[in-house]
N, C-alpha and C positions, 0 to 999 in steps of 0.2 A: 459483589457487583454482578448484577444480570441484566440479560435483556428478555422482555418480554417475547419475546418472536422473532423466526429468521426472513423476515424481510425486508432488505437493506436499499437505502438508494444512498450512490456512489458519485459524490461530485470530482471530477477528472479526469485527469487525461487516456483516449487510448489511443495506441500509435503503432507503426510495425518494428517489429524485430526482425534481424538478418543473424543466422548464423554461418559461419564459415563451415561447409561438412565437406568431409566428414568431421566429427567430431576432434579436437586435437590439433587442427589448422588454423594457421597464423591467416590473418584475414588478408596480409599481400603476399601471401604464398596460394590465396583460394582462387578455384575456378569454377565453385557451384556455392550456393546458398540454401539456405531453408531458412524460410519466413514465416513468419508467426504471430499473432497479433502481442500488440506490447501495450506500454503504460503504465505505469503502478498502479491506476486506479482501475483502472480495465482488469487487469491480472487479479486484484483483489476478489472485484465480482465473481470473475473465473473460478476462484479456489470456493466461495459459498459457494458459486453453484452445485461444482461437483461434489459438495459435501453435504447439498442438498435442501439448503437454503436457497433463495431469490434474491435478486439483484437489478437495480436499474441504473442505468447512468446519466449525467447529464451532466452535458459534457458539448462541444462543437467540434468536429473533423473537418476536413480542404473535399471541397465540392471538385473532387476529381477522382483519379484508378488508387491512389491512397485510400485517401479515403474511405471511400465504395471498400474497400480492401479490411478497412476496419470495420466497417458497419456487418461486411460479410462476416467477417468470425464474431463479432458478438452473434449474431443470430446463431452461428453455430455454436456458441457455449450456452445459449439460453438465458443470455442477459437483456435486458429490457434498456429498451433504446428509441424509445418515444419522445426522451429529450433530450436527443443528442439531433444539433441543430448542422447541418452542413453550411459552410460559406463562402462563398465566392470571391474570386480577386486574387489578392498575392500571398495571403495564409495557406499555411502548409501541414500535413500532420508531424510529428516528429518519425524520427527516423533512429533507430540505433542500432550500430554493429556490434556483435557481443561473439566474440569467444569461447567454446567449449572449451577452457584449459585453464589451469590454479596456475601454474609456473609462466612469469610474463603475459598474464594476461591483459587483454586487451579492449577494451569497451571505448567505443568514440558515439556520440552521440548527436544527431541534428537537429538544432531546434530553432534554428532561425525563422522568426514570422509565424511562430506555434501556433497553430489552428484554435487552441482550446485556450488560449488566452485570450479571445475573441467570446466568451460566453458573458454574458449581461446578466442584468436584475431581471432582464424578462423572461431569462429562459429560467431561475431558480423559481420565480415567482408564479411561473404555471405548473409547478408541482404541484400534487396533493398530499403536503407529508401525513395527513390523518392515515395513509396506508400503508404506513413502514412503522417499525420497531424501531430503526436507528437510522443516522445518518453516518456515515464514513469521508472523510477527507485528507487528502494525501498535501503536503504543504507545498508543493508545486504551483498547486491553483492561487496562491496568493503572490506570487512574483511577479507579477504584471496586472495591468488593467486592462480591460474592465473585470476582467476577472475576479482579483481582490473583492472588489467591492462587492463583485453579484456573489462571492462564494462568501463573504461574510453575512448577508442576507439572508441566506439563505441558512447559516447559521442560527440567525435571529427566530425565520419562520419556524424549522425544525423544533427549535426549542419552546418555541411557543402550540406549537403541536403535540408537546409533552414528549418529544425523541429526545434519548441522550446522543451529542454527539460523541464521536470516536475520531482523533487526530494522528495520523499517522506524518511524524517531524520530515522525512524524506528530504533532507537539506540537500538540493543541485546546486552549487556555488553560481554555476554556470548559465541559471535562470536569470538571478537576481541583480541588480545595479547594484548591488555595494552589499558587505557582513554586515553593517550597520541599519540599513533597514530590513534585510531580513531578520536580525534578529530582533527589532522592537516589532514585527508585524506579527512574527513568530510566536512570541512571548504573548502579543495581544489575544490571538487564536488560543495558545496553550489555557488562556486565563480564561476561554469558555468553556474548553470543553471536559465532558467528565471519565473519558479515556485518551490518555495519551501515551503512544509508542516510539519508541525512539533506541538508536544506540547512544552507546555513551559520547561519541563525537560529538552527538546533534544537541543533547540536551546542555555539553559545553560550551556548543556554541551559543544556544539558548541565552545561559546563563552570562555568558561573555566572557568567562573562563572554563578553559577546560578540565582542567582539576575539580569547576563545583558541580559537573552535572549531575550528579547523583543529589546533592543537596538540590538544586534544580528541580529533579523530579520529585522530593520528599516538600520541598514548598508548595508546587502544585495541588498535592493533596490534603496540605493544609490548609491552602488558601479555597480547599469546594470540592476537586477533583475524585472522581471515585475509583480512579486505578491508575497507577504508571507503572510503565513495563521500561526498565533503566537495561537495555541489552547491553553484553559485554563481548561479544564473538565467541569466539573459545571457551573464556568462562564464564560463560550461560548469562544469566538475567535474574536481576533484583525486581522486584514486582512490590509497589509500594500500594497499601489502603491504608484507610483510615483506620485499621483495626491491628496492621501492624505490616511485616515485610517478611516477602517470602521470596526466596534464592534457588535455582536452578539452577541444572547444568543441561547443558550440550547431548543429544543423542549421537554418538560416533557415526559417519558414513566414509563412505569413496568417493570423494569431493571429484563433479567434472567439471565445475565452475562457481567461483564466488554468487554469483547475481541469482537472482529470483529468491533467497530465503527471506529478504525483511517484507514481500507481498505473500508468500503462503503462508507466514507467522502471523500476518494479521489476519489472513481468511481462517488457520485454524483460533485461532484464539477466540475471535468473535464468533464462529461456530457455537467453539465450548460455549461461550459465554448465554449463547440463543439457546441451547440445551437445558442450561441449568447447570453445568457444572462447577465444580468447586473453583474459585479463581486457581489454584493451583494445577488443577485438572487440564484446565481453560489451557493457562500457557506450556504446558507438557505437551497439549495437545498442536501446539501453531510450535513449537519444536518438531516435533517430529514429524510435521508437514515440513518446516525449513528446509530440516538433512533430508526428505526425500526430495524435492526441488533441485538441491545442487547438484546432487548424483544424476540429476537427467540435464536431455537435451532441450533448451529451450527454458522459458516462463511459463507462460500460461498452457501450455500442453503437457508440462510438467506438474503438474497443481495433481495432487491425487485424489482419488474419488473415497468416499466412506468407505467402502469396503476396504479398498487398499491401506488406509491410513490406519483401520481398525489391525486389520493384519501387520502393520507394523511395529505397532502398539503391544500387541499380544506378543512381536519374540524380541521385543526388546526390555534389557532391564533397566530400572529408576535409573534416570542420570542426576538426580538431584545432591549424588555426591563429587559431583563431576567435578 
């Protein structure tokens, strides 16, 4: 599985991030923050970028200092935000607090009134996918309307512009009205696209039991699919083609927080992937962006750039017996 070129457009959501700092502090013990743009699909663009691919988003923010707040750091990461639509009234960006700390950590997150489930058929359909290599979509955007809908079109259009799409499961219990239709809406997405990433929870849930997810992602790629990435946490990820299955492990780090690795494993991965390199390459590669992510402070400012990701690369050894 390749992609032709690294130019990506990103349908979802970007939102801020709060962390408790210094690093280490419970968030009602804090008396300062540091903020940072957030969103999975935001974050995603973020890690192309600095890997040296392009990115655009499209996507709606709250026509307010939020807002304005996200629009500010994509311009500061060099993501492309010509269709990220602002809007008015009682929508709001999301909000999350997140923790520097593995031991009782804490993530609480606000998403009432999400700004970017407010994005239509009209804002996917004044894209020009003739100018990207892929589309990327985080399963967030399909837990509400109109969103669903415009992000399924948009599906359609891409494909019809000869882009493979790229699925990232990203199951928020806390979007959705019910397990039961995220996961037939779920499962509908999974059945278009020709990458899909997920850990093993998501793909159980998928599947509707958690025991088959693995069989889950090995149906997918018989049913058209040209890659699933079956993540396991700790012990690494099964990686399914049509040509057979390949098993990874874990690069070791000093973990400062659970969050941000399932968004730099897909900005590396899909890197490799726009590279040319071998699918095994590929996910080696969106590993060891993962463990450099959790060792820092933050998401998206966490994301590291070629150089650094090469350099880490270089003194680390295979974890493919991990």
């Amino acid at each position: 599985m390749q992609i032709k070129g690294n130019r990506f457009v990103i349908i979802g959501r970007a939102g801020m991030d709060f962390y408790p700092d210094p690093p280490g502090t419970r968030t009602e013990d804090a008396t300062q923050f540091f903020a940072c743009l957030g969103g999975s699909s935001a974050n995603i663009g973020v890690a192309i970028c600095k890997l040296g691919g392009s990115a655009d988003l499209v996507t709606c923010v709250s026509d307010d200092a939020i807002g304005r707040f996200a629009l500010n750091e994509l311009d500061k990461y060099g993501i492309g935000r010509a269709h990220v639509r602002s809007v008015r009234g009682e929508a709001r960006n999301s909000l999350a607090v997140v923790e520097s700390r593995i031991e009782d950590h804490q993530s609480v997150i606000y998403r009432n009134g999400a700004a970017d489930f407010e994005m239509t058929m009209a804002d996917v359909e004044a894209v020009d996918y003739g100018r990207y290599d892929a589309l990327i979509t985080t399963g967030t955007v399909f837990a509400a309307e109109p969103s669903r809908s415009a992000a399924f079109r948009g599906f359609e259009l891409a494909r019809a512009a000869g882009l493979p799409l790229i699925f990232d499961i990203d199951y928020r219990p806390y979007s959705w009205p019910s397990a039961e239709v995220a996961a037939e809406v779920y499962s509908r997405a999974g059945a278009m696209c020709d990458v899909i990433v997920g850990n093993d929870v998501e793909f159980g849930f998928m599947a509707g039991d958690y025991a088959g997810g693995l069989d889950k992602a090995r149906e997918l790629v018989a049913k058209g699919a040209k890659l699933a990435v079956y993540k396991m946490g700790e012990k690494g990820a099964i990686t399914i083609t049509p040509e057979g299955e390949i098993t990874t492990g874990i690069y070791r780090t000093k973990a400062l927080k659970p969050t941000g690795a399932g968004d730099s494993f897909m900005g590396g991965l899909v890197a490799g992937l726009a590279a040319g390199l071998p699918v095994r390459d590929a996910v080696l590669q969106g590993s060891a962006a993962a463990a450099m992510v959790v060792a820092r402070v933050g998401c998206a400012p966490a994301m590291p750039t070629r150089q650094e990701l090469d350099d880490f690369l270089k003194h680390q050894a295979d974890p493919s017996a991990a």
